[in-house]
Every structure is written in structure tokens, then in C-alpha cells.
Backbone as CSV, one residue per row, in Angstrom:
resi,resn,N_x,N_y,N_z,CA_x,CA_y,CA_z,C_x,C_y,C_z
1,UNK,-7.964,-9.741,17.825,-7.758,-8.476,17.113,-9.102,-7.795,16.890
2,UNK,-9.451,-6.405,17.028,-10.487,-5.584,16.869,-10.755,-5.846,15.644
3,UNK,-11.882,-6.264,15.134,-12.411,-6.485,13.724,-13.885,-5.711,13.426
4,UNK,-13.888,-5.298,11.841,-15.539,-4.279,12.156,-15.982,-5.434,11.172
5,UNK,-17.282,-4.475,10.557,-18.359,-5.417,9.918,-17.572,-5.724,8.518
6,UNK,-18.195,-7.124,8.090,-18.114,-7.663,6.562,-19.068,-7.707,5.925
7,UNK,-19.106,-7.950,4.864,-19.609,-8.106,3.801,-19.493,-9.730,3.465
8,UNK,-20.481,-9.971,2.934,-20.360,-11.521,2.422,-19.682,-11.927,1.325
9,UNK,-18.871,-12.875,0.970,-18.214,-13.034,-0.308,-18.286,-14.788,-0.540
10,UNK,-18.174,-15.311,-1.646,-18.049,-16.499,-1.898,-17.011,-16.882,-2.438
11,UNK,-16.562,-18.523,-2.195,-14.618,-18.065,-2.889,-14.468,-17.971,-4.186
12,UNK,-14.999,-18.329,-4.822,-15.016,-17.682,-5.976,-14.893,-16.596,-6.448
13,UNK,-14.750,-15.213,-5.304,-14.337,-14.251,-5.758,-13.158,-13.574,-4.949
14,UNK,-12.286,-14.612,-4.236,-10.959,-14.183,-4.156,-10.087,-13.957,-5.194
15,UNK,-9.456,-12.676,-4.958,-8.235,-12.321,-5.677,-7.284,-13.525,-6.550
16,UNK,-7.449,-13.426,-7.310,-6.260,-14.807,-8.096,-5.173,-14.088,-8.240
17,UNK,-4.361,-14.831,-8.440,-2.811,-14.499,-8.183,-2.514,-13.740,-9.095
18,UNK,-1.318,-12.852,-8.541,-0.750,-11.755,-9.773,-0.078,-12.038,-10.693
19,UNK,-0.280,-11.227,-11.838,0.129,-11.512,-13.197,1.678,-10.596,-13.055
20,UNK,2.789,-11.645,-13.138,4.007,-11.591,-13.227,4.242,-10.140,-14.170
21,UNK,4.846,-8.836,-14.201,4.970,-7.908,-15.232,6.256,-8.215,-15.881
22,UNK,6.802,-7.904,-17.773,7.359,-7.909,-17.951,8.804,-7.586,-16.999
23,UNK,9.993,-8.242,-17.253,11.047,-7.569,-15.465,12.078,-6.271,-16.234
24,UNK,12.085,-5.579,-15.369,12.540,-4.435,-15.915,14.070,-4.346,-16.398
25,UNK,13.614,-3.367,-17.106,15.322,-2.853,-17.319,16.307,-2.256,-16.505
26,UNK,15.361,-1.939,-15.764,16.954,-1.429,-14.525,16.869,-2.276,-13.163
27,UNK,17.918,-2.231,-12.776,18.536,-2.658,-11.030,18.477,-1.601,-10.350
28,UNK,17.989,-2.541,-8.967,18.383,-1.585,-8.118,19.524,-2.143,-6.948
29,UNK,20.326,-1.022,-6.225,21.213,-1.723,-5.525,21.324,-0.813,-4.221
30,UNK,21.183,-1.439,-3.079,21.562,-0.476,-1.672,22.994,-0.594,-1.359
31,UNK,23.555,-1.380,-2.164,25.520,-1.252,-1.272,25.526,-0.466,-1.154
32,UNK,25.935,0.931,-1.500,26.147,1.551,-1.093,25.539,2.945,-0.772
33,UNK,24.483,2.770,-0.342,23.291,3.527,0.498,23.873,3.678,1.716
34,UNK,23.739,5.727,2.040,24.866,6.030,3.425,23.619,5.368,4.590
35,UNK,23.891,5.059,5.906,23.472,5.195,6.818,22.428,6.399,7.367
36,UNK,21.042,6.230,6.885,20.195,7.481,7.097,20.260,8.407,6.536
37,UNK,20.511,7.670,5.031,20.444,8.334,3.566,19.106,7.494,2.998
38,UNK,17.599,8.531,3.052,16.853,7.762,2.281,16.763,7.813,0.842
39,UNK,17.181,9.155,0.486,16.748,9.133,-1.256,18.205,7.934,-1.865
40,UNK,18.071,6.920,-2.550,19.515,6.389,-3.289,19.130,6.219,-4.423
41,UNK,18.409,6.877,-5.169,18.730,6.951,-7.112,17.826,7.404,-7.550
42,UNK,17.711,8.133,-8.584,16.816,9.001,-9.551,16.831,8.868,-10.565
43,UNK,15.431,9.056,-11.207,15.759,8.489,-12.714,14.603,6.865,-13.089
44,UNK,15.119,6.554,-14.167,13.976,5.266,-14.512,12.804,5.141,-15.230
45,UNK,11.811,4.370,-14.859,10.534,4.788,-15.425,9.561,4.089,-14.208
46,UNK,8.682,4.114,-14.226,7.167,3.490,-13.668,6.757,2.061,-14.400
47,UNK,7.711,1.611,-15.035,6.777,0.480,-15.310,6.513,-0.408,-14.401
48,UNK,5.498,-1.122,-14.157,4.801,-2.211,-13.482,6.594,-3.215,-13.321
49,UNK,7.028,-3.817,-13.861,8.241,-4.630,-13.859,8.890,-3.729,-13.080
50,UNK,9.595,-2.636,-13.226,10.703,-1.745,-12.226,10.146,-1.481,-11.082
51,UNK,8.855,-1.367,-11.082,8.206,-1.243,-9.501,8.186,-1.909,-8.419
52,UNK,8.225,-2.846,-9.113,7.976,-4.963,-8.219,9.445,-4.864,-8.105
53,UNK,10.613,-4.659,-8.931,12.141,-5.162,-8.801,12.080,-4.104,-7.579
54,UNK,11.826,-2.789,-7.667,12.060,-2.127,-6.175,11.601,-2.123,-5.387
55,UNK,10.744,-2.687,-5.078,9.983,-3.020,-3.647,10.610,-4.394,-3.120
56,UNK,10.862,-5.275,-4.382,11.868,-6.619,-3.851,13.019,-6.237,-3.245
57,UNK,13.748,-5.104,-3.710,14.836,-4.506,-3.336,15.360,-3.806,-2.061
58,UNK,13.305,-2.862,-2.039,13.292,-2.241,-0.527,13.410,-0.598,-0.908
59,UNK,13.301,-0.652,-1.604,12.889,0.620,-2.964,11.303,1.401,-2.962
60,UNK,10.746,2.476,-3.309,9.629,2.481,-3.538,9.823,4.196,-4.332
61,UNK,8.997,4.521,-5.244,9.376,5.641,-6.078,8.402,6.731,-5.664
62,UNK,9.068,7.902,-5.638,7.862,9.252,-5.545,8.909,10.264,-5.694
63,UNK,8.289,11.438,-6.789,8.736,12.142,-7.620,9.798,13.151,-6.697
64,UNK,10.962,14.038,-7.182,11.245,15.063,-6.379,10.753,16.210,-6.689
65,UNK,9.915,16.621,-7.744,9.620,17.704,-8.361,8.156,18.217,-7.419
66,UNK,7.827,19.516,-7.657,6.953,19.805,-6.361,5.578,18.908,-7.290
67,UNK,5.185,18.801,-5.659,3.610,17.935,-5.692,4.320,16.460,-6.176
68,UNK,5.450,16.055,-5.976,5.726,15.102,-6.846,6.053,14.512,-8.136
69,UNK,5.897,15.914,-8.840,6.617,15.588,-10.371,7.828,14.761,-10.852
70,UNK,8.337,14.609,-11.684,9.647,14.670,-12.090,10.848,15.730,-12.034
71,UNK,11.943,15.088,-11.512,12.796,13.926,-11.725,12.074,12.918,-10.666
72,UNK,12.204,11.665,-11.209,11.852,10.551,-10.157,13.055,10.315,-9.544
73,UNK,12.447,10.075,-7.893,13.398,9.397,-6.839,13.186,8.425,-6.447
74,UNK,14.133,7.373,-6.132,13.469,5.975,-5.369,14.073,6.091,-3.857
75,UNK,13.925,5.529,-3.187,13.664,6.131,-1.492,13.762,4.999,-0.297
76,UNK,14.357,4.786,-0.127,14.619,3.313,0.739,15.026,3.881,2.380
77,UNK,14.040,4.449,2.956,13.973,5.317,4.362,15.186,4.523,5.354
78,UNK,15.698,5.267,6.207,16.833,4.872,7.073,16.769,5.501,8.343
79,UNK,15.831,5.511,9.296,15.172,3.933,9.630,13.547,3.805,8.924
80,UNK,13.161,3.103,8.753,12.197,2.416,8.000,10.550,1.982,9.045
81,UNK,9.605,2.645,8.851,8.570,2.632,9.416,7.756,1.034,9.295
82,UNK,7.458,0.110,10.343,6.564,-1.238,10.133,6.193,-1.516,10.787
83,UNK,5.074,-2.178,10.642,4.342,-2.949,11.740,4.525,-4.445,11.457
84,UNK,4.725,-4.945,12.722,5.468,-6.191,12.601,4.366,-7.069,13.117
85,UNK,4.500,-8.551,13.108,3.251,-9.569,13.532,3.360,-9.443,14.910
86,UNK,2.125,-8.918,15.280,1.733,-9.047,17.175,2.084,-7.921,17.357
87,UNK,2.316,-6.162,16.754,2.604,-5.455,16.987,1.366,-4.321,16.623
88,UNK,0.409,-4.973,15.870,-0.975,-4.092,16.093,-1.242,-3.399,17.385
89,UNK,-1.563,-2.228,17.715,-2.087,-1.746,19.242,-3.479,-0.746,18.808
90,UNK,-4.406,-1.293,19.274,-6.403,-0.311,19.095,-6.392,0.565,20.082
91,UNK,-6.933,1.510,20.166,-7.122,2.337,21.788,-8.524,1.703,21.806
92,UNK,-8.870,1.778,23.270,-9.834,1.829,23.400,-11.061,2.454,22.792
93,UNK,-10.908,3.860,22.218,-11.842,4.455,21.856,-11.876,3.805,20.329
94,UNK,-10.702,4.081,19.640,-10.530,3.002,18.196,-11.465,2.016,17.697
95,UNK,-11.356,0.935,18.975,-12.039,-0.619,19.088,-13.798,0.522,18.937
96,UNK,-14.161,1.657,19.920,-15.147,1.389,19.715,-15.627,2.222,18.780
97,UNK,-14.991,3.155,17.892,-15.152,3.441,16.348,-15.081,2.238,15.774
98,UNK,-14.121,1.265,15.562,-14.872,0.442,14.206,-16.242,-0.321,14.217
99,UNK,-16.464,-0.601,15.605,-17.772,-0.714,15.055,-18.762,0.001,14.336
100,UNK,-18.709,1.518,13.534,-19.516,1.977,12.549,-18.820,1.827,12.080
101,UNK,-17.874,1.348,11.392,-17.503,1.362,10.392,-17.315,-0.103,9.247
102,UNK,-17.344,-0.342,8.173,-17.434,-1.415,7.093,-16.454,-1.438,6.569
103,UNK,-15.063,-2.577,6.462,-13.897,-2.300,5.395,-14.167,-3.083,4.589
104,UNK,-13.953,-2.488,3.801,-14.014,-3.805,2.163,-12.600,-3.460,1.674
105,UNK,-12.780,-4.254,0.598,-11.655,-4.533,0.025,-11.875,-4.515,-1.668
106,UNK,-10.598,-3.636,-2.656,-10.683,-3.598,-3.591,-11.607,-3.014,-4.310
107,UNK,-12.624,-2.704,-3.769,-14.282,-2.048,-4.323,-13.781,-0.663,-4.282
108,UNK,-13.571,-0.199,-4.371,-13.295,1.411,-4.895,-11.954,2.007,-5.858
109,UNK,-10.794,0.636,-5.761,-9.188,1.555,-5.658,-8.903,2.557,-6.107
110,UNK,-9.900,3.469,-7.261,-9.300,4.415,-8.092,-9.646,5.202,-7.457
111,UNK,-11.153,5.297,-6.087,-11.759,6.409,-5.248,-10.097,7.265,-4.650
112,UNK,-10.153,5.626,-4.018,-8.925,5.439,-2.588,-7.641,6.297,-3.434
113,UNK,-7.349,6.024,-4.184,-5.939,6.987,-4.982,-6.296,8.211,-5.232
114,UNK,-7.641,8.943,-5.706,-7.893,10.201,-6.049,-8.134,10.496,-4.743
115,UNK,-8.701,9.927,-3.950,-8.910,10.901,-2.819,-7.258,10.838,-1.605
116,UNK,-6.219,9.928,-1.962,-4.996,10.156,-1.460,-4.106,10.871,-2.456
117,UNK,-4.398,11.643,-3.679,-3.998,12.471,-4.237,-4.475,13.680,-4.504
118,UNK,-5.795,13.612,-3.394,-6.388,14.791,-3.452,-5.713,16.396,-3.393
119,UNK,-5.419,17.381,-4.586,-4.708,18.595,-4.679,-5.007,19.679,-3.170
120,UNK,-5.680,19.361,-2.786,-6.220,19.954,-1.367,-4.950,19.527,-0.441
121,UNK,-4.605,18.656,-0.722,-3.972,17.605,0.852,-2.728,18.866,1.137
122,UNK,-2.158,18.461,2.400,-0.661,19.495,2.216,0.263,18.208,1.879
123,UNK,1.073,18.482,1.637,2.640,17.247,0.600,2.174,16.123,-0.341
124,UNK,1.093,16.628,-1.316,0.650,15.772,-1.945,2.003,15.206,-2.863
125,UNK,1.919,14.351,-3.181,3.133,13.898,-4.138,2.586,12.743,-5.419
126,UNK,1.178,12.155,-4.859,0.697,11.293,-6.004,0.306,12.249,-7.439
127,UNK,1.033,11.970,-8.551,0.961,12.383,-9.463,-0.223,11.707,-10.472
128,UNK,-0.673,12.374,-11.841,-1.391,11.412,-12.337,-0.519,10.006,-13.046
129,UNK,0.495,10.261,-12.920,1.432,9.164,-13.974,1.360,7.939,-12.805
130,UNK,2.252,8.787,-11.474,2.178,7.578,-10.040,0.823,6.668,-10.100
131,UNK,-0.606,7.420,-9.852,-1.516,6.965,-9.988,-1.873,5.950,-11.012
132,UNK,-2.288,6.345,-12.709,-1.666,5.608,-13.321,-1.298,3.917,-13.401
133,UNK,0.263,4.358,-13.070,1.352,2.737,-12.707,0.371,2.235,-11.757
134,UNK,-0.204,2.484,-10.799,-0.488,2.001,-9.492,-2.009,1.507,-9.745
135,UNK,-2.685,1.978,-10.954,-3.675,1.491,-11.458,-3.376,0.112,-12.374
136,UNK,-2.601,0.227,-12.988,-1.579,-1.434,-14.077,-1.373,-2.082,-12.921
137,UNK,-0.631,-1.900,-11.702,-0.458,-2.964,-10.426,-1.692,-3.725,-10.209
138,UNK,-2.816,-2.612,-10.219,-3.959,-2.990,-9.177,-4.562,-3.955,-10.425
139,UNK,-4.428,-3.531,-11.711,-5.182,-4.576,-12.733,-4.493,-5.754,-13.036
140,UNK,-3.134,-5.677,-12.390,-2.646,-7.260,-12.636,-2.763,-8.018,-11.400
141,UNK,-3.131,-7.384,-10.398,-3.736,-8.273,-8.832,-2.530,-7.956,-8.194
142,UNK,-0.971,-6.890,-7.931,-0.452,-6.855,-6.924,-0.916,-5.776,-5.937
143,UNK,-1.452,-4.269,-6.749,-2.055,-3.216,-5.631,-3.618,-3.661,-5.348
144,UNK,-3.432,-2.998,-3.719,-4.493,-3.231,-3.259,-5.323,-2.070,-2.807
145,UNK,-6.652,-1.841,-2.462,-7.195,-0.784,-1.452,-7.807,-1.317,-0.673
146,UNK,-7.616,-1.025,0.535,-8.689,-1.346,1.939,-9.271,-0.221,2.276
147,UNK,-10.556,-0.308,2.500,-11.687,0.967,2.400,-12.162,0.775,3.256
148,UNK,-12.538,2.163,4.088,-13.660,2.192,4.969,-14.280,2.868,4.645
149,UNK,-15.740,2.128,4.869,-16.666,2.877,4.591,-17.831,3.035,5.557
150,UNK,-18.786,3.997,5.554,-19.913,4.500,6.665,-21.197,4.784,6.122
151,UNK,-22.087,3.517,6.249,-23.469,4.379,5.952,-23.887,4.889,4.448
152,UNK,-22.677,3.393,3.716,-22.657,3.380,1.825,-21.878,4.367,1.094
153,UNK,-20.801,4.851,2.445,-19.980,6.473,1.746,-18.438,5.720,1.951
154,UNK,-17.830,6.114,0.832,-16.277,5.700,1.386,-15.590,6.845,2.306
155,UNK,-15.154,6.593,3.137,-14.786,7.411,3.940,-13.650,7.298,4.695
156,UNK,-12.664,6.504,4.556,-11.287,5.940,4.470,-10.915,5.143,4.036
157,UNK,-9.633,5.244,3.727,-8.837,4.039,3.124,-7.229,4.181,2.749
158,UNK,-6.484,3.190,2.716,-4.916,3.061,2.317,-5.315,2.539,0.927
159,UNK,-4.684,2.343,0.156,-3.448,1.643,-0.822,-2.377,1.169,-0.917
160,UNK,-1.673,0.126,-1.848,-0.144,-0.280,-1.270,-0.357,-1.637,-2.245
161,UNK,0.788,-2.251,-2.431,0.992,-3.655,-3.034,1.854,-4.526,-2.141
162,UNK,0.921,-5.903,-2.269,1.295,-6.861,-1.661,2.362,-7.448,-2.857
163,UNK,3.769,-8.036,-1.959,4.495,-8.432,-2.535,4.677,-9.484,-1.615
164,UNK,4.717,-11.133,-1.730,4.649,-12.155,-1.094,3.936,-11.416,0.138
165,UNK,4.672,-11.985,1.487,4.105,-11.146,2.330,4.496,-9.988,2.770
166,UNK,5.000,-9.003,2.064,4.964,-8.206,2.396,4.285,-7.189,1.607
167,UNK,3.382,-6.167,2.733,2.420,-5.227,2.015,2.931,-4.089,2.546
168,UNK,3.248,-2.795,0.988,3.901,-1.981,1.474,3.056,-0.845,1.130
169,UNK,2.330,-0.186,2.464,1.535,0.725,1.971,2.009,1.928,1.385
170,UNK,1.112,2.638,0.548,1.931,3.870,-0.347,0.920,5.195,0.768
171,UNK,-0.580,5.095,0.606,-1.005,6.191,0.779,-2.153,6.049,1.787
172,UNK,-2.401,6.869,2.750,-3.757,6.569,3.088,-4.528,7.813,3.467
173,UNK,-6.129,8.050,3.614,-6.917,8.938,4.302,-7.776,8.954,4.713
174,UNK,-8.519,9.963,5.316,-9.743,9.616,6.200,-10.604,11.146,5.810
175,UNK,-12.132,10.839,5.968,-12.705,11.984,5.781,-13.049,12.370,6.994
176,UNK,-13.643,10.972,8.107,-14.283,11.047,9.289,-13.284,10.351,10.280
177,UNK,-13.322,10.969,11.475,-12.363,10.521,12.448,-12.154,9.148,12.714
178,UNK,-10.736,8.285,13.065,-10.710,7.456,12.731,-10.386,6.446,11.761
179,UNK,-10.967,6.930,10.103,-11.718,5.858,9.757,-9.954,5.538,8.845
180,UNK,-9.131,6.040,8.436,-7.836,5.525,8.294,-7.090,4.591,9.084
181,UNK,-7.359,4.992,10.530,-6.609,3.568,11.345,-7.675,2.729,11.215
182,UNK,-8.643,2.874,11.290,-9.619,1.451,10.673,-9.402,0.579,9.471
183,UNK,-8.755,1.237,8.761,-8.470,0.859,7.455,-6.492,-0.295,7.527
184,UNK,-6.255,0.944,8.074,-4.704,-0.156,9.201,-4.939,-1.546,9.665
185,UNK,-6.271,-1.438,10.503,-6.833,-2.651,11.642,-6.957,-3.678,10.633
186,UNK,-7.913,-3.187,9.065,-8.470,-4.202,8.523,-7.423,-4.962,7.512
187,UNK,-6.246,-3.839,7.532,-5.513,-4.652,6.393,-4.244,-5.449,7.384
188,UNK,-3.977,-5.098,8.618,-3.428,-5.702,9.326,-4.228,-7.468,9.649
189,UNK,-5.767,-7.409,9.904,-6.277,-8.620,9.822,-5.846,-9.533,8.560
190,UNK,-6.140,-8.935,7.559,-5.694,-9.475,6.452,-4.195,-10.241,6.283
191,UNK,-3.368,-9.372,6.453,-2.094,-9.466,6.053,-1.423,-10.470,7.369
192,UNK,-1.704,-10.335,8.759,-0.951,-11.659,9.870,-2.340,-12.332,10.314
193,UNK,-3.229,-12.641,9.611,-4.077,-13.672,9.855,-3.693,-15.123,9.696
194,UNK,-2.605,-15.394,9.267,-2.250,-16.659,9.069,-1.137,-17.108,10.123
195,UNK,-0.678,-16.447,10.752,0.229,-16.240,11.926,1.530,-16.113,11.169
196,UNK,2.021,-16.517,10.007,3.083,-16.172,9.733,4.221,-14.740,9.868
197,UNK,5.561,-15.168,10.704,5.972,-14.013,11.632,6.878,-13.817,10.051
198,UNK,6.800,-14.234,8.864,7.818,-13.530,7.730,7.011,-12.330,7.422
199,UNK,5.490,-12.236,7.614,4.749,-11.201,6.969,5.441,-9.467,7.580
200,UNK,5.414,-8.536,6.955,5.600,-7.595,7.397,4.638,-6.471,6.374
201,UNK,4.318,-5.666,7.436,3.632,-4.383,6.923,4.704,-3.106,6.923
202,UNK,4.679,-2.348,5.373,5.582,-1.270,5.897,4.681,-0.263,5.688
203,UNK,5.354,1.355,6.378,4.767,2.039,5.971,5.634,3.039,5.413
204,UNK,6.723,2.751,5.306,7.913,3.656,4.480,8.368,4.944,6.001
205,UNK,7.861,5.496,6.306,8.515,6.731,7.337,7.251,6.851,8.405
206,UNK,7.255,6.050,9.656,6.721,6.456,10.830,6.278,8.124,11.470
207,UNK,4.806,7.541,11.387,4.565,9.692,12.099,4.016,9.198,13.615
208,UNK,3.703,9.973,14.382,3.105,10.250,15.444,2.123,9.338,15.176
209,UNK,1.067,9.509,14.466,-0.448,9.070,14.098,-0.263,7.421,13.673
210,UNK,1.029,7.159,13.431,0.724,5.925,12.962,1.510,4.813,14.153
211,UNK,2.416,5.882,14.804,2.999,5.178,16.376,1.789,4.891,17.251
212,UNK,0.787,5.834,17.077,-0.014,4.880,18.141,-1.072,4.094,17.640
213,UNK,-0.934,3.120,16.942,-1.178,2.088,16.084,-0.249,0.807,16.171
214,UNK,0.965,1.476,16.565,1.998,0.258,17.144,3.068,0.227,15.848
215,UNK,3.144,0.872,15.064,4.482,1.150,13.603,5.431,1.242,14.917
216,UNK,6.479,0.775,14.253,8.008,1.411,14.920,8.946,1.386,13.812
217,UNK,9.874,1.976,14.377,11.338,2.540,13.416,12.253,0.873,13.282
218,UNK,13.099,0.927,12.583,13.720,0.012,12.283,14.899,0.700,11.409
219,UNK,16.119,0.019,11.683,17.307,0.443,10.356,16.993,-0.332,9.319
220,UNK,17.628,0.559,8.565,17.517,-0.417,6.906,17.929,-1.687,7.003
221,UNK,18.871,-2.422,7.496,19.735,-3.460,7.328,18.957,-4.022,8.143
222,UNK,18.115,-4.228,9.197,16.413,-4.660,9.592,16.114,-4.651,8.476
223,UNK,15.217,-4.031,8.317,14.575,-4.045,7.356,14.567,-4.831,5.972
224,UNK,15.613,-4.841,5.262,15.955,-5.503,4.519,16.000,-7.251,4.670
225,UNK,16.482,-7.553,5.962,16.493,-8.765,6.346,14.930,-8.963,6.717
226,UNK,14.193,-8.670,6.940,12.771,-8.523,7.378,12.805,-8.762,5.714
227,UNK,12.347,-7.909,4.820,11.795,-8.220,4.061,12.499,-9.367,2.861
228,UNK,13.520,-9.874,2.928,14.064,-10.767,2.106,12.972,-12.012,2.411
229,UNK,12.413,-12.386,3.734,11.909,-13.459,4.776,10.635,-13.183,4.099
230,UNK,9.874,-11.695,3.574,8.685,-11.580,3.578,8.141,-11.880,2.536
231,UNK,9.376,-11.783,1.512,8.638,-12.171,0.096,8.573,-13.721,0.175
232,UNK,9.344,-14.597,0.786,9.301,-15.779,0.805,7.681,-16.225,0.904
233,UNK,6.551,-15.456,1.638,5.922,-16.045,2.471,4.503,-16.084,1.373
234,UNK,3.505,-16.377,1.362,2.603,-16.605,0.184,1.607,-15.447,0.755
235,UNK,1.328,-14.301,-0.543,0.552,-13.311,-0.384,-0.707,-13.165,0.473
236,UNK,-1.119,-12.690,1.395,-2.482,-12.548,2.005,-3.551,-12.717,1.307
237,UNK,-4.499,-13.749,1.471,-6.056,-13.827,0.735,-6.523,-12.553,0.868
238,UNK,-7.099,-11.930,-0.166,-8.128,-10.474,-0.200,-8.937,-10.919,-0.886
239,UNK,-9.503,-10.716,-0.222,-11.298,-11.221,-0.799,-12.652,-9.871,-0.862
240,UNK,-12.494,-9.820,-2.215,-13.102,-8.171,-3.043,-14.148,-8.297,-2.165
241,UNK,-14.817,-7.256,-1.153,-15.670,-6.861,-0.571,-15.600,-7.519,1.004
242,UNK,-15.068,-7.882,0.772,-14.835,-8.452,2.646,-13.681,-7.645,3.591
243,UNK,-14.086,-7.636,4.894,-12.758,-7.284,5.988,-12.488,-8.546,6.126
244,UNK,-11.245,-8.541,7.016,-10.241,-9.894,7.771,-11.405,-10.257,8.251
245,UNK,-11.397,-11.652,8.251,-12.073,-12.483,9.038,-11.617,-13.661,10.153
């Protein structure tokens, strides 16, 4: 797999395991979710506990109100965007961008969210509340950021929470060409470095930009069976300041 530069770390400063959140007050349920019906319920709250029950579920929340406000929607896409183990693809030119480039890990996350909620963007939808929740994730060890950076500047990166193995990204961007699928490459090292085929990466709704990276479509009822397998599987080591190794 195309890998860029690391950073040194000692184990002593791997990620320790996540702090369980109170479990929420609401359920979620897909029975009866139509066939290529993604929005299925509105309403709720953001707490850290309802967030984790919907992503176990296959759930993930973003506002319907413009820019993302309120009313909240939860959103379970039909067909469902992932990258699956052995389904990474680099272009050639890709492989030879990451070499300028440095991913770390966790060293920025609040950059990585303001600058994927940047009011500039077009369909911004991260709110300050979204942000926020997604800051309580990241302080109890389930959200993550993978960063690229150039020359001591952050200059791409995703976000997303690992749930067993499955990591479901929420947001990502780039300032300099590239440096977002770099940020893909490094959290893909991360996340099927252990070869385990339960791991799955989602990305909630497949674009152009992320097909040639190797995402593909999937139905929900995939999907779902994919991820029942994924939480089984024991979370990816992230190790604060390092890429996959």
C-alpha cells in the first residue's frame, strides 16, 4: 500500500480505548426503511450515547435545516458508499504526491472540523452544535482526525469515528491538490492493516472523487450485514502523530 512520511511515536502514546458514553434514550430502527429511502427519522438529540447507538445501527445525523441546522435528520444512504479491505486503488500520480506529504494523526481535530465546516464551502452542513458532539466523541477516544500536512501546514484531512472496526468518515478537505485522498490512503493504512476482512470504511454517499480511490456503492441490507461483522472486530491502533505503518 502507498504510504507517506511518519512521525515517531512511542507506545505509550497510543490511543487508549474509548470511554463507553452514557446509552441513549432513543432507538433506532431500519425495518422499515423504503428501498433507496436515505433520510429514516428526525428528531433526537446529539448526545455522545445516541450517536454510537446510530452508527451501531447504520445511522449517522446531519441537520435538514439550511447549512445544516435543525430539525435533525438521521440518514442511513440506500446504496451506501465504502471502501472495503483490498479495495484501496492510488493513481499513479497520487503514489507520487504523497510523498510530500506527512499524515498524522489526532494532532489537530478541532483544525480538521473548522476547516470541514468552513462557511465558504458549498453544502456546508457541519453546524457548531454537530461540531461540538463530535468534539465529546473525539475527547472520549471514539472520533478521529487524519491530517495531512506539508512543510508544518495542515493542509488536509477527514474526520469520522471508529466504531469496532468500523470507521465511518463524516467530513473531509484539502487546501492543496491531493492532499484529502492522502488523508483516505493514511486512514485506510490504519484501519485494514491488520488484514481483518470485518473492517469496513464508510463514507456515507459515493462521489466521482472518491470512486477513483476505489469507494463503491453497496445496498443497505450489504451494508448492514457488513457492518454488524465490523463492530465485532477490535478498533484500529491510532497512534497520535504517526501515519499507518
Amino acid at each position: 500500500m502507498p504510504s507517506s512520511r511518519t512521525s515517531p511515536a512511542s507506545p505509550r502514546e497510543v490511543t487508549p480505548s474509548p470511554v463507553e458514553p452514557l446509552p441513549s434514550s432513543w432507538s433506532f430502527d431500519l425495518s422499515d426503511a423504503g428501498a433507496g429511502e436515505d433520510l429514516v427519522a428526525v428528531g433526537g438529540d446529539l448526545r455522545a450515547g445516541t450517536i454510537l447507538e446510530a452508527y451501531r445501527t447504520g445511522l449517522f445525523p446531519m441537520g435538514l435545516g439550511e447549512n445544516g441546522d435543525r430539525p435533525l435528520g438521521w440518514w442511513s444512504p440506500d446504496p451506501r458508499g465504502v471502501l472495503l479491505p483490498g479495495g484501496l486503488h492510488a493513481s499513479r500520480s497520487l503514489r507520487k504526491s504523497l510523498r510530500h506529504f506527512e499524515i498524522r494523526v489526532d494532532t489537530a481535530f478541532g483544525d480538521v472540523v473548522a476547516a470541514c465546516a468552513d462557511p465558504s464551502r458549498s453544502g456546508r452542513w457541519i453546524t457548531p452544535e454537530i461540531a461540538d458532539a463530535y468534539g465529546e466523541l473525539h475527547a472520549l477516544g471514539w472520533a478521529h482526525s487524519i491530517e495531512t500536512w506539508q512543510d508544518g501546514e495542515l493542509v488536509g484531512g477527514l474526520y469520522g469515528l471508529a466504531v469496532g472496526g468500523l470507521f465511518a468518515g463524516e467530513s473531509m478537505f484539502h487546501r492543496v491538490t491531493d492532499a484529502s485522498k492522502a488523508a483516505l490512503v493514511g486512514l485506510a493504512g490504519h484501519v485494514f492493516a491488520d488484514g481483518d476482512d470485518r473492517r469496513l470504511i464508510d463514507v456515507q454517499w459515493a462521489t466521482d472523487h472518491l470512486r477513483t480511490l476505489g469507494i463503491v456503492d453497496i445496498p443497505r441490507s450489504d451494508y448492514l450485514e457488513r457492518l454488524a461483522l465490523a463492530i465485532t472486530a477490535p478498533p484500529p491502533t491510532f497512534v497520535p502523530g504517526c501515519g499507518p505503518r
